[in-house]
N, C-alpha and C positions, 0 to 999 in steps of 0.2 A: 504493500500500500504506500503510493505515494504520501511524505509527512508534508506536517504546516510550512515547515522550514523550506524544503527542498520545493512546493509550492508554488512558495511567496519568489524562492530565488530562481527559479526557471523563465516567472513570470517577469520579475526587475530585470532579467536580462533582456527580454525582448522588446522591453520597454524604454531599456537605457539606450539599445540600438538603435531603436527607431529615432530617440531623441536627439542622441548625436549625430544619423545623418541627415536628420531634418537641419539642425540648429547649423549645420556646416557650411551647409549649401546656402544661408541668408547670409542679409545684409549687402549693400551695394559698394562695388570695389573690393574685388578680394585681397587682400594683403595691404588694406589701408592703413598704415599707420594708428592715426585719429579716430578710426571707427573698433580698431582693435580692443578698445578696454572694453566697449557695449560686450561684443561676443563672448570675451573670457569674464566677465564679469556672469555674462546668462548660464554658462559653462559652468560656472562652478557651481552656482546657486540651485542648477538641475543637478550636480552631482550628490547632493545631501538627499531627504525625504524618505517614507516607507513605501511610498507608488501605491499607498490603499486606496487613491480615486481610480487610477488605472486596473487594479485587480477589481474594484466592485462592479466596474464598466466592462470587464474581460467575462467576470461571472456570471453577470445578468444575459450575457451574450451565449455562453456556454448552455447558462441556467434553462432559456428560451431555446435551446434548440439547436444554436450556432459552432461551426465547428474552427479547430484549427488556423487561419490564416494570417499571413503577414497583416493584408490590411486591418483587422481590428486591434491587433498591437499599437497601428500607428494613431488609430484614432483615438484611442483610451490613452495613450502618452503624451495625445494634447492639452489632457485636464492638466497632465502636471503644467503646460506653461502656462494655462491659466490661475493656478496654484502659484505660481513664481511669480506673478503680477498681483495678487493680490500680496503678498508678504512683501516685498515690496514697496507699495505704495503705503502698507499697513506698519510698514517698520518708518517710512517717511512721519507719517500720520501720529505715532506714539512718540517718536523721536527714541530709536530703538539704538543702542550701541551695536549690539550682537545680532548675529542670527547666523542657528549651526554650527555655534563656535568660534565665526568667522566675521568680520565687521560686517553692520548690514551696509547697503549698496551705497547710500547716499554718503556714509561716512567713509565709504571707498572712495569715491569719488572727490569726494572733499579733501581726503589726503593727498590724492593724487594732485589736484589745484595747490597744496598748500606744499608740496614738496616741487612742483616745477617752480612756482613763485609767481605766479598768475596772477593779471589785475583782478580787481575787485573782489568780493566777498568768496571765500571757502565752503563754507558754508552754502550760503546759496546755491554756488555753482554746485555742491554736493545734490541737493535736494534737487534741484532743475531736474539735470543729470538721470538720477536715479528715478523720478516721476517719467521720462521719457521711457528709461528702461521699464519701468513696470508696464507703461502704452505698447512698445515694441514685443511685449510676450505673450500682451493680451491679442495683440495683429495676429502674431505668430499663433498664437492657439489657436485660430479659428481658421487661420491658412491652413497648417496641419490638419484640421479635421474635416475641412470642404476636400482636401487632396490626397486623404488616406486610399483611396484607391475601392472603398465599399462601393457597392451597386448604385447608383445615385437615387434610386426609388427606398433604396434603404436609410438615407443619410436623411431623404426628403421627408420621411416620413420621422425620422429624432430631431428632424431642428426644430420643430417649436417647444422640443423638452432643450432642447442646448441654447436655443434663446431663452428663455425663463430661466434656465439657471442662472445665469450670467446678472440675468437683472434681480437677480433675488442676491447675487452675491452681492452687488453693488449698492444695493436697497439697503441692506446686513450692514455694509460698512457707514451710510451715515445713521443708520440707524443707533450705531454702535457710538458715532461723535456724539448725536443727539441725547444717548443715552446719560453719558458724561459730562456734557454741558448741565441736564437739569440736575446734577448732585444729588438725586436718590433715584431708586432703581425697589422692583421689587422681583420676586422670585416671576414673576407671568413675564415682564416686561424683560428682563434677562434671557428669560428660555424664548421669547420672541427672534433679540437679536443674536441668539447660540443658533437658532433654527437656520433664519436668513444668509447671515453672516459664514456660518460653517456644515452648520449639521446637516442641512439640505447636500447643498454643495460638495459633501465630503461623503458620501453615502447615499443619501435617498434618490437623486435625481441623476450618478453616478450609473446609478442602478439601473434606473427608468431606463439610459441612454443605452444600457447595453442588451436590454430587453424589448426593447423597441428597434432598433436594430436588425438584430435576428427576424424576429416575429413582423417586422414591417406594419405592425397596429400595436396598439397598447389594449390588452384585451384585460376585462375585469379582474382577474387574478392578478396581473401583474400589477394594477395600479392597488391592488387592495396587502400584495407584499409588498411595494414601495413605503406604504404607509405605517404596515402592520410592521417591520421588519425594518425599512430602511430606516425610517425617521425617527425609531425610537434608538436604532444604533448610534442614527446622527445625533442625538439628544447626548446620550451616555457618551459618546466621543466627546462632546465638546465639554458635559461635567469631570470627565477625567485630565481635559487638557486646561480646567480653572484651578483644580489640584496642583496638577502640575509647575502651574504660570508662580504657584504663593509654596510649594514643596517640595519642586521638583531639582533636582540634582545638577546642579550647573552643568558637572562633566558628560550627564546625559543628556539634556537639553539643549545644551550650545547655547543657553543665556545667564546672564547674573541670578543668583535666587534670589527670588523674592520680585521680582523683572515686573508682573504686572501688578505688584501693589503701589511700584514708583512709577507706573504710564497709568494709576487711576482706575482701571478696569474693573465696570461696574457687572458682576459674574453674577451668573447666579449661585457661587458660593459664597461673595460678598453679601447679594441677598439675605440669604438663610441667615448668615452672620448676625447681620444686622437688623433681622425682627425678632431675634432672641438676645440678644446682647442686652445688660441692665442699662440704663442710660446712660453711665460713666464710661463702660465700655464701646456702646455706639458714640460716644463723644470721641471718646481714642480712634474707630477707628475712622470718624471720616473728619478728623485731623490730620492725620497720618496717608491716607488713600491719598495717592496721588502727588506725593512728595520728592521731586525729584531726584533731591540728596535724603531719600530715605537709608540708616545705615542699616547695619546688623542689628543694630538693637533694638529701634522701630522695628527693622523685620519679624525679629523673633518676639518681638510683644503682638504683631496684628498674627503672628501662627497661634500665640498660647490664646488668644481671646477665640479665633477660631476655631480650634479645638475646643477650649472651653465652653463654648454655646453649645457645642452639638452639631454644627454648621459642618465640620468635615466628616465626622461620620453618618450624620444624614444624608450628603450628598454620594457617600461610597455605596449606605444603601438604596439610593434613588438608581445610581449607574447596576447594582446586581440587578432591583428588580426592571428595568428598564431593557437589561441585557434578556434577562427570561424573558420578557413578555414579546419581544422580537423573535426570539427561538422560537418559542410556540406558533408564532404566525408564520415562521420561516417552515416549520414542519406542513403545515396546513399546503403550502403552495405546490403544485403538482411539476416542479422545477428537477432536471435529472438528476440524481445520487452523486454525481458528482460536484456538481455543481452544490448542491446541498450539503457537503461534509466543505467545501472549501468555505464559501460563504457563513456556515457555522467558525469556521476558523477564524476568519477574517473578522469577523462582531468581538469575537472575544482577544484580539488582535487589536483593535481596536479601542477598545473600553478597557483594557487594562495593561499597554504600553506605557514601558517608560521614557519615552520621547515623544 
């Protein structure tokens, strides 16, 4: 029996391919100088990730029917450069140092201005710069996926699921300012922007694309596993990645600890936090939330109040029973065995990664 392991790295392989000879062949002027940092800068930022939007869009393909081919490799490995334009723009957005271990794009960029000696501001040119690059991959996503080489009545029949995504992600992101502008947030209004923002995006509609595809119609079961199965996976995904943003392990995350309590991030673990917290403690933490020189010690007083309310282990148990209630649905769907043991892997892959 093929394992999770050997899986997930059969699948990253075909995915990495496809991406490095998509990503080779753009950009105009080959060997230009001045456009060279754009490539290697998208180059490396697709080098990182777990390719789970690409495996749930290989799955759903699988799941439906679809067998073996180059082309669906390639069009499931254009999520990831829409994946790479959202982080991106979203590390612009936060004013993020890191991402992957690796500076985010805009403070590349910025180096880069501040070590040739370049007029005007560093900074800015960083941000410009890197808002271009996140444009150029969102291009790219969707050139990669009009040019995967599928049936065109099969592509024609998933673009209005690949159009909707796109705009529910970008809906998610100001969703996500708007959220943080009005300084409180509840557990509904959270799981709104985790929905938009990621958990669609990152699973449920991931899904739709690659079941739709195959099957060339979206037929009742499939949108009732989307729902039953994907979105509650997307839900659980994006509660294990607000864990991680306030507990997660620097050396496995590729960011500072504590990363999204000093960019503000109104989670719905913050949520929970904050309708059980005694008043002293909701004073702490939305003094603290969002402090840019927050240190270790802020950090580790907003993890003890967290812990303390019950806020992280309510959400560990929101992500199990979230995880089961997708299983269930997932058994229910008349999806082939194979597809059915990978996609069970992939949820709990998912919902309880440490990256």
């Amino acid at each position: 029996m093929t394992t999770d392991a050997a899986r997930m790295d059969a699948l990253r392989t075909q995915v990495e391919r496809a991406l490095g000879e998509f990503v080779e062949r753009q950009l105009p002027g080959p060997g230009d100088p001045d456009l060279e940092p754009l490539r290697t800068a998208a180059e490396e930022l697709l080098a990182g990730g777990k390719r789970l939007r690409p495996a749930f869009c290989y799955w759903g393909w699988r799941g439906a029917g679809g067998t073996d081919v180059p082309e669906i490799f390639t069009a499931a490995a254009s999520l990831e450069l829409l994946q790479a334009s959202a982080l991106v723009h979203d590390d612009v957005m936060d004013k993020s140092d890191l991402r992957r271990g690796m500076p985010a794009a805009h403070r590349r960029f910025q180096a880069m201005h501040e070590k040739a000696g370049w007029h005007g501001s560093a900074e800015q040119f960083g941000e410009g710069a890197a808002i271009l690059l996140g444009n150029l991959l969102l291009i790219w996503s969707g050139q990669m996926w009009r040019n995967s080489g599928l049936p065109p009545e099969a592509l024609e029949a998933a673009q209005p699921v690949h159009d909707h995504m796109r705009t529910e992600l970008m809906c998610g992101q100001y969703l996500d300012l708007l959220e943080q502008a009005h300084g409180e947030n509840t557990f509904e209004s959270a799981l709104r922007v985790a929905l938009f923002k990621s958990g669609k995006y990152s699973v449920e509609q991931p899904l739709r694309l690659g079941l739709v595809l195959a099957a060339r119609e979206l037929k009742p079961w499939m949108d009732e596993l989307c729902t039953g199965y994907g979105r509650r996976v997307g839900i659980a995904f994006q509660l294990r990645d607000d864990i991680l943003g306030v507990f997660g392990d620097p050396a496995q995350t590729g960011k500072p600890a504590g990363d999204d309590l000093r960019e503000g991030k109104r989670t719905m673990l913050v949520a929970r936090t904050l309708a059980a917290a005694s008043p002293g403690d909701a004073e702490t933490v939305r003094r603290l939330l969002g402090d840019p020189g927050l240190d270790e010690h802020g950090v580790t007083t907003l993890r003890r109040i967290i812990e303390d309310t019950g806020a992280l282990e309510e959400c560990e148990d929101l992500i199990a029973d979230y995880l089961g209630q997708a299983l269930a649905a997932l058994d229910e769907a008349p999806v082939t065995s194979e597809a059915r043991t990978a996609l069970t892997e992939l949820a709990i892959a998912a919902t309880s990664r440490k990256t």
